[in-house]
Structures are given as C-alpha cells and as structure tokens.
C-alpha positions, 0 to 999 in steps of 0.5 A: 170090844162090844159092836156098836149095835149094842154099845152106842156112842151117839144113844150116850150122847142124846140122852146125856144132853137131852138131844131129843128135844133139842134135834140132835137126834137126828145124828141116831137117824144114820151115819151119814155125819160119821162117815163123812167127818172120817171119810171124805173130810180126813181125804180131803186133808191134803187139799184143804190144809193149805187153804186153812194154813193161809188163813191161820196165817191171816187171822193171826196177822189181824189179830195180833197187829202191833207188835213189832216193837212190843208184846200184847196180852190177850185171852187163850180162849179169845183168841184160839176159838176165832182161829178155830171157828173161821178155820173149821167154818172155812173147811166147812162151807167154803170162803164165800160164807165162812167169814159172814159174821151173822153166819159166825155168830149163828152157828156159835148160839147153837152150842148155847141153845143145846146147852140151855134147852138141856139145862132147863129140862133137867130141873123139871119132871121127865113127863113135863119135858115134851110139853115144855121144849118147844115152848123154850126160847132156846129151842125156838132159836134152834129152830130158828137157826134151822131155817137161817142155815137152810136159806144161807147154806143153799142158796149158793153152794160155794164149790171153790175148795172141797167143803164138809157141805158139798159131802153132805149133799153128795151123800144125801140121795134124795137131797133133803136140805131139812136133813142137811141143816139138822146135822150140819151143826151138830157136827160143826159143835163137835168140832169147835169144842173139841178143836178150840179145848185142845188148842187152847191146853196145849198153847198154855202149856206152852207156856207153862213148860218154856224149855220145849219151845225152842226144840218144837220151833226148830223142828218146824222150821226144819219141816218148812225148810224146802218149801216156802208156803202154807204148810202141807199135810206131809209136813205136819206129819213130820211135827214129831216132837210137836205131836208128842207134845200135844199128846202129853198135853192132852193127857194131862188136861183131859177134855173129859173127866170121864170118857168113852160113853156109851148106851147098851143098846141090848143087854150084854155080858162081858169076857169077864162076867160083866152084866150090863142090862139093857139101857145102862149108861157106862163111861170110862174114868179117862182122867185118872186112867191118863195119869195111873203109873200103871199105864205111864211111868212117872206120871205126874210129871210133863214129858214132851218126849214122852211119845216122840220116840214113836211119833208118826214119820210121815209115812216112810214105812218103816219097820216100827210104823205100826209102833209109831201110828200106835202112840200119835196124837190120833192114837189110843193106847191103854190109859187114852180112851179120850178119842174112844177105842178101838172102832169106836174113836172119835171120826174127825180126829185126823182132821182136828189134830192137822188144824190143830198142829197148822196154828200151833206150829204158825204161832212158835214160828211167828211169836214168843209167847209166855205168860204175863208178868209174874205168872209162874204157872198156869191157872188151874183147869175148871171142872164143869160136871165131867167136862175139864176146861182151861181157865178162861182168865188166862192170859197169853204174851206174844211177841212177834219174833225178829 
C-alpha cells in the first residue's frame, strides 16, 4: 500500500468536485477534520450514543404519530435524511442550535451549492473557471453560508454534551473561526451523505427480504433486555446479526460504483511494474468487486449470514477476534474497498455504522415496516455518474407494534 504522500485521497476529491472553487480545499490545508472525525468523535461514541438514542427515539415519535391503530406510508428518503441530519447535527453542535431549522436548512444548501458550482464549471473551458466562480449564485451562497455559521457557531458554544465544534476549537492553535467554518461543512456533508445512503439501503432492503426481521428484532431486544434506556455503545456492538445485515446491504447497493479514489501525488511504480505518473486519478471498480464470486461464494444472492459468523462480540477477547473485527460492517476485506483500504478508510466509519445501527435497531423494535400494497420488490437503485443511489420513489409502511 502506497503512503498517503504520494496517493491522496482528499487531492481526488477536490479535483473530482472542483472543490478549489468551491473552498473545499480547505480540507488539502492539514488533517485536522481527519483526525478529529477518527479520534475525538469515534472516543466520544460512548458519551454521546445515548444522547442521539434519545433523539432517534423523539424524532421517530413526531414523525410517525398516528398510527396506533393503522399504518402510514412515508418516503425512505424523507424520513432517514430528518433522522440522520438532526441526529449528526446534535453530535455536531450540541442541542442548543441543532434543531434551529434556519441552521438545518443552511448546512443542507451547502451540499447543493458544492454540487452546483462543480456542475457549472464543468460546461466551461478550464481557463474561464476562476474568472466565473466567484461570480456564481452558488458560490455567493457559500460564502454567504460562510459568514451565517461563523456568527451562529460562535456565538455561544453549546458545551452541554462533547460536540465535533468543541474539537475543532480545541484543536485549532491559534483559534481561526474562518478555519473552523471552511471545514466544518465539509465534514458535515460527508457524514449525511454517507449516513443517510446507507440508512436508507439498508431500511428498504428490510423490506424487501422480510424473513430476517424478526431474528434482527430479537437480537435487539436480547441486547436492551438488562437495560431499560437509550442504547449504549456496547449494546450495538453486540447487533451481530444486525451488522451482518448492513454489511450485506452495502455490498449489494454500493454507495459508489467506483471507489477508493485517489491522486498520485509523485510518480510511483508498483510491486507489479505498475507505472502511475504524476497526477493520474485511479479508482477501484467497488461495485462489480462486491459481487465478483471470486471474492464471495454465491454472490448474487442476499445473505444476512453472510458476515455474522465473524461479527464483532463487543470486545470479549476472544481467540477469533481479530477474525470478527476483520469482517464487521467497519471492516474491509478483498472484494470491500467501499470504506477505502488499509490506512486509507473512511475516518468516521465507527461513527456512522453506531448511529446507523441506534435508528435501524429503534425502528424494528418500535414498527413493522414493509412495503406498500402490491410492491414485491424494491424499486431499482439510480445510477448518478458513479454515484449508486436508492430510489427516491420508494415508499415504506410502518406500523406501530403492539
């Protein structure tokens, strides 16, 4: 594995997105939100899990109200990308701004504004594309929301739980709030997008393979059974089946069609006589690697038991545990490169797979879910460029359970 001095992941991703005009660059400046997002928030999990377990639990309460008696119908998408954005934002910046919906919708343009400015340049020569950005209603946005988050941000830091904020401030020496405002949503986008996708797959595909709910409904139970509360981090960590289930779901709905992107940063020649010269852009096929028999036996078909035979055990140290850390949800393998490899995966991933595993686990305890009358299947993904997406049309029955 080349060092990340001369494979960049972050180089890959301000040029696939034209980040330089948009300010995401800033990430190329140090590590700072790399380190933060696999030090301080992954240490923070067991503070902060129950915290956001709550407020699973709330938001799922306001948005699926009345249906004791009956079911309703609602979007996938709608509903795991409010669950998803208030829960993050709440890890984020504390409960004092993360359910100010002027804040929610600023930090969700910003996702936009990136997409478009990057959009736009594309269509016009590469000499023209400084002279035009800053001229664009979209990066005027940026910068606009630039100037909203550094007057709401510190205004008053919200120092009631341990936020992704306060590590930015305590890392920042001197403080620069232009700094911490350039990165913040960034960070925040990647989350979401990567929270929200897989959430989201992985609650359809609940649907569309039935006959595992009720041994991942159990298994649940089984790990709230000597604590009546919010979840905590070493009970998800005991979701074995649940995160083999994940895991399955990713490989079959890859969040990307093509992975691991990088930059060479230096020209470089590999163990094989690869040459890569300076600057190539090189990816991994992720999605036809996830279902290559040559990597896993009968591929195309859905396996919740695929990886549960080595699923974490919530740290007992047992012999196999290096086996079991090897094939989690947060693990590569051969044919998974959609985290990255080796030292180069995806730095929040222990953070995203617990608050993925507090809302799935909240909604098989809490709801039957399925799909809606005369839906057998789910609807195919849509392919984006390499971006694989579910279907924004599907829709999902809950029930609330007696």
């Amino acid at each position: 594995m080349q060092p990340a001095t001369r494979l960049s992941a972050s180089e890959a991703l301000v040029e696939s997105i034209l980040g330089r005009y948009s300010g995401v660059d800033m990430i190329l400046k140090d590590r700072q939100s790399n380190d933060i997002a696999r030090g301080q928030l992954t240490k923070s999990l067991p503070a902060i899990l129950p915290i956001l377990s709550a407020k699973v639990d709330a938001i799922l309460s306001e948005k699926l109200p009345y249906i004791h008696t009956d079911h309703v119908q609602m979007s996938a998408q709608k509903l795991v990308s409010d669950l998803v954005l208030r829960t993050t934002l709440l890890s984020f910046v504390g409960p004092s701004i993360s359910e100010d919906v002027d804040f929610q919708h600023a930090v969700q343009g910003y996702s936009r504004h990136v997409r478009d400015t990057a959009l736009l340049l594309l269509l016009v020569p590469r000499f023209a594309r400084p002279l035009l950005a800053p001229i664009l209603p979209s990066t005027f946005g940026i910068r606009a929301l630039h100037g909203y988050l550094r007057r709401r941000l510190f205004a008053e830091v919200d120092r009631s739980m341990p936020t992704v904020l306060q590590h930015y401030i305590a890392t920042s020496k001197p403080l620069d709030e232009k700094d911490i405002v350039a990165k913040f949503p960034v960070l925040v986008s990647g989350a979401l997008h990567t929270m929200t996708q897989g959430t989201v797959q992985a609650l359809i595909d609940l649907c569309a393979y039935p006959q595992y709910i009720s041994d991942l409904r159990q298994e649940a139970l089984r790990c709230l059974d000597t604590h009546n509360g919010p979840w905590q981090l070493c009970q998800i960590n005991e979701l074995v089946l649940l995160d083999s289930f994940m895991k399955e779901s990713q490989r079959h709905n890859p969040p990307n069609y093509l992975s691991f992107n990088r930059i060479a940063t230096r020209s470089l020649t590999l163990s094989d006589g690869t040459h890569i010269p300076k600057g190539q852009f090189i990816s991994m096929p992720a999605g036809p690697m996830a279902l290559d028999a040559d990597f896993y036996p009968e591929p195309e078909r859905f396996d919740m038991h695929r990886f549960a035979a080595a699923a974490p055990s919530g740290g007992d140290g047992d012999g196999d545990g290096t086996e079991r850390r090897e094939r989690e949800f947060v693990a590569t393998e051969r044919g998974n490169v959609h985290w990255g490899s080796g030292r180069f995966t995806c730095p929040g991933r222990w953070y995203a797979s617990a608050v993925m595993k507090v809302i799935l686990a909240q909604i098989l305890l809490k709801y039957d879910v399925g799909f809606p009358e005369g839906q057998t299947g789910r609807l195919p993904n849509v392919y984006l460029d390499i971006v694989v997406e579910p279907n924004p049309r599907q829709q999902i029955v809950f029930k609330l359970r007696e």
